[in-house]
C-alpha positions in Angstrom: -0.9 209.0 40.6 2.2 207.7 41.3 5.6 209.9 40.0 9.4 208.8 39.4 10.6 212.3 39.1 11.9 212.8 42.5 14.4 215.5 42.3 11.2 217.3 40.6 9.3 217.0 43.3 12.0 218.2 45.6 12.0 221.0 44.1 8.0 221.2 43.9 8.1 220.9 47.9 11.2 223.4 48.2 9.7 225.9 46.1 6.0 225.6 47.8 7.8 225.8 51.0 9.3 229.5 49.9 6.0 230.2 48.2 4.4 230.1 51.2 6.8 231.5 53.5 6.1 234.3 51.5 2.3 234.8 51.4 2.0 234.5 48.3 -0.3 232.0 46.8 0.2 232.2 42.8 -3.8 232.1 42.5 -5.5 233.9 39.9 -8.0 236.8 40.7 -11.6 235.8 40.6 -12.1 232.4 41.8 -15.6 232.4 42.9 -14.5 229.7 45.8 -13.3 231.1 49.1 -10.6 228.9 51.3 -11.9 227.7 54.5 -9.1 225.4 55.7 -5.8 223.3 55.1 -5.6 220.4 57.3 -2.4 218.5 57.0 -3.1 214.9 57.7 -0.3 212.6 59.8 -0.1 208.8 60.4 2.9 206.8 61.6 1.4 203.7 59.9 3.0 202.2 56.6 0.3 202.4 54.1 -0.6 205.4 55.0 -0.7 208.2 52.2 -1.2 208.5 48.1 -4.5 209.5 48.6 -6.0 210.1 44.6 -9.6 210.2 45.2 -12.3 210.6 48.1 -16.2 210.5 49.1 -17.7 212.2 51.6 -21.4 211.7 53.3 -23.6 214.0 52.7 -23.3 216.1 55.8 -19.3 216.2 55.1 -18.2 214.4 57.9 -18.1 210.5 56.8 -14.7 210.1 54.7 -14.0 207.2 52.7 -10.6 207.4 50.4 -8.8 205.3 48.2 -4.7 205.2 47.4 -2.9 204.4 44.6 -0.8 201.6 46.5 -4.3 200.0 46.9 -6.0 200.8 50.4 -9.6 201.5 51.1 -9.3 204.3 54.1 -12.5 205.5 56.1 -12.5 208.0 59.1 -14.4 210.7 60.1 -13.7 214.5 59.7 -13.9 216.9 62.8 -14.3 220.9 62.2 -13.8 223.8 64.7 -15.6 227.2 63.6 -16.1 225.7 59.9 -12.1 224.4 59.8 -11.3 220.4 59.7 -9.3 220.0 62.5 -9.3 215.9 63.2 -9.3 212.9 61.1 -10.9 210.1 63.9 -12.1 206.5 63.8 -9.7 205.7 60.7 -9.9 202.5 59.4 -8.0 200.7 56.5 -8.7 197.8 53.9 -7.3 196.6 51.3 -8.2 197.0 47.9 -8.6 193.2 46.9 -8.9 191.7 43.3 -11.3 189.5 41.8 -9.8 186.6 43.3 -10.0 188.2 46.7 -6.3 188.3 46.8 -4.3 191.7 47.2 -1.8 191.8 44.9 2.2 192.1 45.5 2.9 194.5 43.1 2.2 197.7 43.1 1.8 198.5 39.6 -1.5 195.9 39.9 -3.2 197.7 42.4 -2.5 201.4 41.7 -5.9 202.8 42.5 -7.3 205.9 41.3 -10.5 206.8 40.9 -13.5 206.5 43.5 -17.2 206.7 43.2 -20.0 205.9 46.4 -23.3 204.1 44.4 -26.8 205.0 46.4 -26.5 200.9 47.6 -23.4 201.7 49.3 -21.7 200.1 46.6 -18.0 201.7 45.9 -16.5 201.6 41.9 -12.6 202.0 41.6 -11.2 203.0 38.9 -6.9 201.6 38.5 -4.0 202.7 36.1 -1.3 200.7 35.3 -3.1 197.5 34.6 -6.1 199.2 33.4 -9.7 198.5 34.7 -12.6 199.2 37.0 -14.1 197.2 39.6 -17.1 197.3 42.0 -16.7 196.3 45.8 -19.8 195.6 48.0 -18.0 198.0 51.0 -14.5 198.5 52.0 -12.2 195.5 52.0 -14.5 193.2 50.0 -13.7 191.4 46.6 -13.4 193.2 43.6 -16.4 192.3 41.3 -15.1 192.7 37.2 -17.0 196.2 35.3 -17.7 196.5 31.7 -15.0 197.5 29.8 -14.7 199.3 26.1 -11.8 198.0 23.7 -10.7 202.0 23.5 -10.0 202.3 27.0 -6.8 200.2 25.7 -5.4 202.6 23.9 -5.0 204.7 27.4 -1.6 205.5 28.1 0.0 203.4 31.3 -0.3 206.5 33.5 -3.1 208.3 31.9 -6.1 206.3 33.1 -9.5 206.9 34.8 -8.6 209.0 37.4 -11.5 210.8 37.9 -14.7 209.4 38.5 -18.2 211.0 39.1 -22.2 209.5 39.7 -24.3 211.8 39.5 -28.0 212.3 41.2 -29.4 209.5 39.3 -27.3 207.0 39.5 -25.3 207.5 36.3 -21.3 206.6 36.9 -18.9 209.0 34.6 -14.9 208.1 33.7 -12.2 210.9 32.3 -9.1 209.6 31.5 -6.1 212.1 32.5 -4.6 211.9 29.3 -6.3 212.4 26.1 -7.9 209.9 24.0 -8.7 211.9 20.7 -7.8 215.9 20.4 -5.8 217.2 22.7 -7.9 220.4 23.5 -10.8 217.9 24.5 -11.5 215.5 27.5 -13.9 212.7 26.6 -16.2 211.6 29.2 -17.7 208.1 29.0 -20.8 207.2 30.7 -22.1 203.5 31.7 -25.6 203.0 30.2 -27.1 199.6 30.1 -23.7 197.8 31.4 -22.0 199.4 28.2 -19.6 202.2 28.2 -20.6 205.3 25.8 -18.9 208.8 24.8 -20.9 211.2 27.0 -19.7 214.8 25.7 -16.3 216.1 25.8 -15.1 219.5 27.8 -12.5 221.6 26.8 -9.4 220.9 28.3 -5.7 222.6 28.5 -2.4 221.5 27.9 -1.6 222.4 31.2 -4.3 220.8 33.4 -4.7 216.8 33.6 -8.3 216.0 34.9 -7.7 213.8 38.3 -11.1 214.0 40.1 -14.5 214.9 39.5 -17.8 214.5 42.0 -21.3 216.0 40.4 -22.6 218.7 43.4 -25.8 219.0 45.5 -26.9 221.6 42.7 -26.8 218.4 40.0 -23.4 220.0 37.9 -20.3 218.6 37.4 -17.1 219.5 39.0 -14.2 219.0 37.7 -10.2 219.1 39.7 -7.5 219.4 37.4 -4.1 219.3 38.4 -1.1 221.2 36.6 3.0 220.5 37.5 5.4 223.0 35.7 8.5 221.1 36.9 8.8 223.4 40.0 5.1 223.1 41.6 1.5 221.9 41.4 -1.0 224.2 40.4 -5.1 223.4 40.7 -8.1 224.4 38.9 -11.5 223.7 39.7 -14.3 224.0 37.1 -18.4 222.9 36.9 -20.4 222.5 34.0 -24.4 222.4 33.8 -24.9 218.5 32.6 -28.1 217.4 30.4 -28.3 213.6 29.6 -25.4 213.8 26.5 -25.2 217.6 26.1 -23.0 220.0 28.7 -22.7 223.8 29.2 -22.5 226.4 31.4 -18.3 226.1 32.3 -17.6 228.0 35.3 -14.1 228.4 37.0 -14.5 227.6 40.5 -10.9 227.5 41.5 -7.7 228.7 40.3 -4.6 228.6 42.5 -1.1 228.3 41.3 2.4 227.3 42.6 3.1 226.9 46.4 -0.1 227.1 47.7 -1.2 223.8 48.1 0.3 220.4 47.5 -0.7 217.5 44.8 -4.5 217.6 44.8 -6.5 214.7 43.1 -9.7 213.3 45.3 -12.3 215.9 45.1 -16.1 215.8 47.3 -19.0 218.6 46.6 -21.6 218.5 49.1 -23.3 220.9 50.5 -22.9 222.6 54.7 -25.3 223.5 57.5 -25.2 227.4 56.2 -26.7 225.7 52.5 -22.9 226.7 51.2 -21.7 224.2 48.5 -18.3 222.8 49.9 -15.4 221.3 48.0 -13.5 219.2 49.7 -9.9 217.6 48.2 -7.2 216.0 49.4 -3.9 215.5 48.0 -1.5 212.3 46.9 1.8 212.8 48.7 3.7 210.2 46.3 4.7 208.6 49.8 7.4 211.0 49.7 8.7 212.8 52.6 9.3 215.8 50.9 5.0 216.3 50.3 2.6 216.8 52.6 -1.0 214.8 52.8 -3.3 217.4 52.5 -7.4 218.2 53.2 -8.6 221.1 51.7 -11.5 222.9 51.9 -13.1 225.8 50.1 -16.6 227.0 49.9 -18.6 228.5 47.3 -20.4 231.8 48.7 -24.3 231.8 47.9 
């Protein structure tokens, strides 16, 4: 998601920076999920960066990524005793329209939201000019969703930016921002090429929803992110899913200021030792200032 608040993020960076010169991680006792690794990810090349949501293959290493200035990015991820340590064989597309063209403007091709289909088939979700398309693989033309007259009333920055499929097939949308009470986050579901409420989860004041993936273990997990003015703060959650009922919340994740950057493209899959994995990575803004980040934490069995 794209911000306009740079001295805010200035001093998001500065005070992460002290944050964790100082060891301290502002994360809240309990989080069942254990950190593996932080790999900061560099490239020289232009598009490169705003990373706001991510698939992974099931064996982890097979990354494809989408950015909110509209670029497809696939590579694969290398790991050293359990750590990511490479990004190799990168590739990048761009994120075309309907008309196969890729438009100028970057408030038309602000892409958020990513889901993988079973056919290989990859659904984008974009804020600004509101909408979801399907593309047969990476650099492809867009192919035009269903759409529901509500999603209008989504704010210009508070779109579909998490997006989840779960084992069956079944594509889920959450728009950041509320539509409805503010304590609740409705998730719609695509049944029959028509969009329908799902359920709702509870959701703070604090926390916008910005990526979602449903886990080896069938539940849904949910990354919210959280800026106070001086830092981002992240919060991982699942739920226990049942056709149009949900239950079960558990906090997976809670880490505050300083400890990691602007987190918004999460992958669950599960590792070699049978340990569910989450795996994120972070929207820099194309700023200097912010770091792109891949981030790993595992859930002990």
């Amino acid at each position: 998601m794209r911000r306009s608040f740079a001295i805010a993020v200035a001093a998001c960076a500065l005070s992460a920076g002290l944050l964790a010169g100082r060891g301290l991680s502002g994360g809240a006792s309990g989080s069942l999920a254990e950190h593996l690794s932080t790999y900061t990810w560099r490239l020289h090349d232009g598009w490169f960066g705003g990373f706001s949501g991510m698939e992974l293959s099931e064996d982890g290493r097979q990354m494809v990524a989408i950015s909110d200035r509209g670029m497809f990015v696939t590579g694969t991820l290398q790991r050293e005793n359990g750590a990511i340590s490479d990004v190799e064989n990168v590739e990048a597309f761009r994120v075309l329209d309907t008309k196969g063209t890729f438009p100028q403007k970057a408030g038309l091709r602000d892409s958020e939201g990513l889901v993988l289909q079973k056919n290989g088939k990859l659904v984008v979700s974009f804020e600004g000019n509101h909408r979801l398309n399907r593309f047969a693989q990476p650099g492809t033309k867009a192919q035009g969703m269903p759409w529901r007259k509500e999603f209008n009333k989504m704010k210009l920055n508070g779109g579909f930016e998490a997006l989840a499929i779960d084992n069956w097939g079944k594509i889920f949308a959450i728009p950041e921002q509320p539509l409805g009470d503010e304590d609740r986050a409705q998730v719609f579901t695509l049944k029959s090429g028509r969009w329908e409420k799902a359920f709702t989860l509870p959701r703070a004041k604090q926390f916008q929803p910005v990526g979602a993936d449903f886990g080896p273990d069938g539940r849904l997990y949910l990354l919210e992110r959280g800026f106070n003015g001086l830092g981002f703060r992240v919060r991982v959650r699942s739920f226990a899913v049942n056709d149009s009922a949900v239950s079960d919340e558990n906090l997976i994740l809670n880490k505050g200021i300083g400890l990691h950057d602007n987190l918004e493209g999460l992958a669950v899959w599960r590792d070699e030792a049978g340990r569910i994995r989450l795996t994120m990575i972070s929207d820099d803004n194309f700023r200097l200032i912010q770091r792109t980040e891949i981030v790993e934490y595992v859930i002990p069995q």
